[in-house]
Residue, then its C-alpha position, 0 to 999 in steps of 0.5 A: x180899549x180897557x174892555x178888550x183888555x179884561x175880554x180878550x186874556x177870559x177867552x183866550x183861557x176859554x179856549x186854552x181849557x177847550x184845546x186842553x179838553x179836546x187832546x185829554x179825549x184824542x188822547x184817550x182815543x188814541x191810547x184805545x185805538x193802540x190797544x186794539x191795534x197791539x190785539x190784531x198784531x199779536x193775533x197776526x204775529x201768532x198766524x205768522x209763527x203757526x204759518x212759519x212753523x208749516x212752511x219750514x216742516x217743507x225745508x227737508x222735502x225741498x232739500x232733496x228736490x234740490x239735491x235730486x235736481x243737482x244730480x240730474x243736471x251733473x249726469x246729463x252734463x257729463x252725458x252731453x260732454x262725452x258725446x260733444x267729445x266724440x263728435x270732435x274727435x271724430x272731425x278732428x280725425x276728419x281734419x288731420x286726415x285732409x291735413x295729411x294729403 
């Protein structure tokens, strides 16, 4: 028993030094892996702005496709509501002549 009593606390400091030893090194992976990681998103970040900047130069174009469409979509409204007007005045017209016999 008195042997287990001096073995067991020179191990347990054994492998508490291993543990210790072995997150120093993870954590000296880790902080390179953030480096290289923190390069690749500044490059990603740098092609996101270059990419922005080219898709909003398009912002003035589209705009006008827009506009050009909302005219398009007015004129043949008002075009289809003057020809539905004339064919109802002209059942109407039907309508009341029958009425009127």
């Amino acid at each position: 028993m008195d042997v287990l009593n001096a073995i067991l606390p020179i191990l347990l400091y054994i492998f508490g030094v291993i543990l210790l030893i072995v997150l120093i090194i993870l954590g000296i992976r880790m902080i390179q892996v953030l480096d290289k990681v923190d390069k690749v998103i500044d490059n990603v970040d740098e092609v996101v702005t270059d990419v922005s900047k080219k898709v909003n130069s398009f912002n003035g174009f589209f705009d006008i496709l827009d506009r050009t469409g909302y005219s398009i979509s007015m004129i043949g409204d008002k075009v289809i509501g003057l020809f539905s007007g004339i064919v109802s005045k002209i059942f109407n017209k039907n309508k009341k002549e029958e009425e009127d016999l």
